[in-house]
C-alpha positions, 0 to 999 in steps of 0.5 A, a space after each residue: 520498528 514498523 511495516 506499514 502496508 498499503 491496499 489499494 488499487 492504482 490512482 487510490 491516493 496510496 503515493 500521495 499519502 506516503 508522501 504527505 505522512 511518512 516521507 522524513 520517517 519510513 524507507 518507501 518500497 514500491 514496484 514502480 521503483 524497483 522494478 524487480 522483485 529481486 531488488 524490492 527484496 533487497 530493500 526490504 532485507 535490508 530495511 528489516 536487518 537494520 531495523 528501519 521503519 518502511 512502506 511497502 507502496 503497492 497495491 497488495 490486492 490479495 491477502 497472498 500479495 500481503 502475507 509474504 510482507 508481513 511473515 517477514 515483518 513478524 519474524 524480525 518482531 516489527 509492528 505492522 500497520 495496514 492502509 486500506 485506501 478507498 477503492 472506487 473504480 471510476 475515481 480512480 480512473 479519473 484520477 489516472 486520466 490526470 497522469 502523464 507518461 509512465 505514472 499513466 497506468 492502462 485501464 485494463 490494468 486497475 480494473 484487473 487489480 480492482 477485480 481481485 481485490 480482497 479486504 485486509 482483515 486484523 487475522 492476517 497479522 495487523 497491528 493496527 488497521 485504517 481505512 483512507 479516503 479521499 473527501 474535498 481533495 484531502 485524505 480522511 484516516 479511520 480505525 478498521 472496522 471491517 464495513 466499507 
């Protein structure tokens, strides 16, 4: 079974992809969600007990933000891939200008999410490693390289 973790700053795409690539195949967990991390907790419990594929839907900026995700994943001997989507901030900022109500994230909180974000790296645990960006409105997927 998979983990599948994404990286990324607000507005970078990250729900688009998953709804364009593993929606009739993994469970979606997401803070924008659940809310709590009591209830992400369970889901993702839940999801390792009955070995179901899953996407862990948040920004994950720091290497500490991930490795609780992929202990949890290695113990119960899942795969874990990483996306890493493409974080220029002022893209992002533009996109976020498109949303309405609540998917409308503050300012001050993707910049504070870009300021701390940390590159994943293949020593964290990875499985498998892919870039994502955004060309002429569809998303581009290449293997990690470690260069941005």
């Amino acid at each position: 079974m998979e983990l599948i973790l994404f990286v990324g700053i607000q507005a970078s795409g990250k729900t688009t992809f998953y709804k364009e690539n593993f929606f009739k195949s993994h469970i979606r967990i997401s803070m924008d969600q659940l809310r709590t991390r009591n209830k992400e907790e369970q889901f993702i419990n839940t999801c390792l007990n009955t070995q179901h594929p899953f996407v862990v839907d948040n920004t994950n900026p720091t290497k500490a933000d991930r490795a609780k995700y992929i202990a949890v994943a290695k113990a119960k001997k899942f795969k874990v891939t990483g996306y890493y989507f493409q974080s220029k901030l002022a893209e992002s900022l533009d996109r976020n200008d498109g949303r309405e109500g609540k998917e409308r994230i503050p300012e001050v909180g993707i910049k504070g999410t870009h300021r701390k974000l940390e590159l994943p790296g293949f020593d964290e645990g990875f499985d498998e490693l892919y870039y994502v960006k955004i060309e002429n409105g569809s998303f581009k997927i290449n293997q990690w390289t470690d260069e941005i």
